[in-house]
C-alpha positions in Angstrom: 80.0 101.8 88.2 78.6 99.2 90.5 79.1 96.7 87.6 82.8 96.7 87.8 82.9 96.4 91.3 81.6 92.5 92.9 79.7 93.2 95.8 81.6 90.9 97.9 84.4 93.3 97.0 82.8 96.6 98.9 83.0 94.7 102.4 85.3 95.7 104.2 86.7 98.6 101.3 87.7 102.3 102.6 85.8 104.3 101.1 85.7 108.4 100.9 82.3 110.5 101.8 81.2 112.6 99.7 78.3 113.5 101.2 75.7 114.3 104.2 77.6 115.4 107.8 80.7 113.0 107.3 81.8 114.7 104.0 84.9 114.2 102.9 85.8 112.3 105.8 87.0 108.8 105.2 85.2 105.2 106.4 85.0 101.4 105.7 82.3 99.8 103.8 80.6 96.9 106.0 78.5 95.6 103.0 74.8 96.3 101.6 72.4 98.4 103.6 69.1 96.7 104.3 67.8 99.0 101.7 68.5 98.2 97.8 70.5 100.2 96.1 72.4 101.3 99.6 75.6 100.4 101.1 76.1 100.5 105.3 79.0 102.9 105.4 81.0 103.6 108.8 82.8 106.7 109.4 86.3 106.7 111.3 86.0 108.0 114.4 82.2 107.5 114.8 79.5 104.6 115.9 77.2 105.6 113.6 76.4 103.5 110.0 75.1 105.4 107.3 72.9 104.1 104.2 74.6 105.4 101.4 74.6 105.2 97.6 78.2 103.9 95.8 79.0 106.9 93.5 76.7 109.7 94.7 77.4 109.6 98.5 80.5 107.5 98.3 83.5 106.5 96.5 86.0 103.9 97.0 89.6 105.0 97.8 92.4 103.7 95.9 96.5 103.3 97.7 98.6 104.6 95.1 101.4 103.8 97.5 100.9 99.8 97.6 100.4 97.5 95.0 97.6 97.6 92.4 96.1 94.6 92.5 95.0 95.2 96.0 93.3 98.6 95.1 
């Protein structure tokens, strides 16, 4: 839920696509999309920023490898 995640938290997050052309390929959050409700997502590998919804068209990726409190 967007709730439990601050907004100043999804800058600069990885984040997975689930979505649109770039599904399942991975990208970084670069904050909220001039649009409410939408988040400016950019995929690896491409110059393009997508306007995408947290939970429907995106997820956040979690590093099982490093420590918690960073995920």
């Amino acid at each position: 839920m967007i709730s439990r995640v601050k907004r100043n938290e999804m800058q600069g997050a990885r984040v997975l696509i689930l979505s649109g052309d770039f599904q399942g390929q991975q990208g970084v959050c670069l904050g909220e999309a001039a649009r409410r409700g939408l988040w400016a997502i950019s995929p690896d590998d491409s110059d393009e920023i997508l306007s995408l919804a947290f939970e429907k068209d995106f997820g956040l990726l979690v590093d099982l490898s490093g420590n918690p409190e960073f995920n």
